[in-house]
C-alpha positions, 0 to 999 in steps of 0.5 A: 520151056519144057519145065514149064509145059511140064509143070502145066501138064502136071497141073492139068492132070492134077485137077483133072484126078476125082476129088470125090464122086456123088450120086453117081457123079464123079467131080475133079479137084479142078471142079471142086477148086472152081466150085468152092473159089466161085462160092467164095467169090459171090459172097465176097462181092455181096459183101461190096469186098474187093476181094472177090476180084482176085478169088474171082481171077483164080476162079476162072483160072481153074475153070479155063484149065479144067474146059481146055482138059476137057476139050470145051473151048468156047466155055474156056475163051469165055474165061479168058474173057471173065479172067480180064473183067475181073483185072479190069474190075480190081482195078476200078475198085481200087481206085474207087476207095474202100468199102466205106467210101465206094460208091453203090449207085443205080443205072436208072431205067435207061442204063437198065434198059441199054444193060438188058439191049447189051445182053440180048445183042451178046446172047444173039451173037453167041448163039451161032458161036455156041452152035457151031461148037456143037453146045448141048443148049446154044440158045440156053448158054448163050443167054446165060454167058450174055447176061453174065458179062454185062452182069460182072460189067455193071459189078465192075462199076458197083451197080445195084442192077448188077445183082438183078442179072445175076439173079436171072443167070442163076435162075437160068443156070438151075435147070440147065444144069440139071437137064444136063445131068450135073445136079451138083452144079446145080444146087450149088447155082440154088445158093448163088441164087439165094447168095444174089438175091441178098446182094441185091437187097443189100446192095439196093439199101446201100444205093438207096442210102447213099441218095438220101444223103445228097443234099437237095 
């Protein structure tokens, strides 16, 4: 039991030693890990590739370590939470075939209106959590995580509208990182912008697509 917290404690340390410090900004190897693994993982999942489900896992995993060292506990249980959307989304995938055969389908306007309810009543639900953690922006952070996770929902069930979402957490994040003076953050959010918007249009072309082949 030692040697295990004690190769946890080394962990921790490790990521929490600076990997390099910009514009006045110093990030950790833990940071910089989970920066470059999310990148990997967004591109990924535009790709339709199930890939990005394990780099997503590990993604979160870094950042779940990095949160508890730095004593944000609301942001590491949300990981916990990602770290198993994302099992449960490997797994829908597998089952749902490979790339070629995986189904890209939209929700419709009533499974977007549900999706946007679902979002807004998760937001509204956070916002006292976030709050009483004593979060910079509880209103700000509050949305974004609410629409993250129905977003990673709907990529769990390879919706178009998935991307829509994740669209509106990046345009959110960009300035709210910026507020809090993590500008390295945000430009990074400014290309998963620009990452999600070409989700969204590959993704719709492929739902699209597939309609068109269904025999009237």
């Amino acid at each position: 039991m030692g040697g295990a917290e004690g190769a946890v404690s080394t962990l921790v340390a490790t990521l929490a030693t600076p990997a390099l410090t910009t514009w006045g900004y110093t990030m950790s190897w833990g940071e910089a890990a989970g920066f470059a693994t999310g990148l990997w993982c967004v591109v990924l999942a535009a790709r339709k590739d199930i890939l990005n489900f394990p780099v997503g896992i590990l993604n979160s995993a870094l950042l779940l370590v990095t949160f508890v060292d730095a004593r944000l506990f609301a942001d590491a249980t949300l990981q916990v939470l990602f770290i198993t959307l994302g099992v449960q989304g490997w797994w829908q995938w597998y089952r749902g075939g490979t790339p070629e055969e995986a189904a890209i389908r939209s929700v419709g306007p009533r499974g977007s209106a549900i999706a946007v309810a679902a979002a807004v009543a998760l937001s509204a639900a956070l916002v006292p959590v976030l709050t009483w953690a004593r979060g910079s922006v509880p209103v700000f952070d509050a949305t974004i995580t609410g629409l993250s996770v129905v977003a990673q929902v709907l990529l769990n069930g390879r919706k178009v509208e998935s991307w829509y979402l994740w669209v509106a957490v990046d345009l959110l994040s960009v300035p709210v990182y910026a507020y809090k003076g993590l500008y390295l953050i945000a430009l990074l959010y400014v290309v998963f912008l620009g990452i999600a918007c070409r989700g969204a249009w590959d993704w719709r072309k492929a739902a699209i697509a597939r309609v068109a082949e269904v025999p009237a």
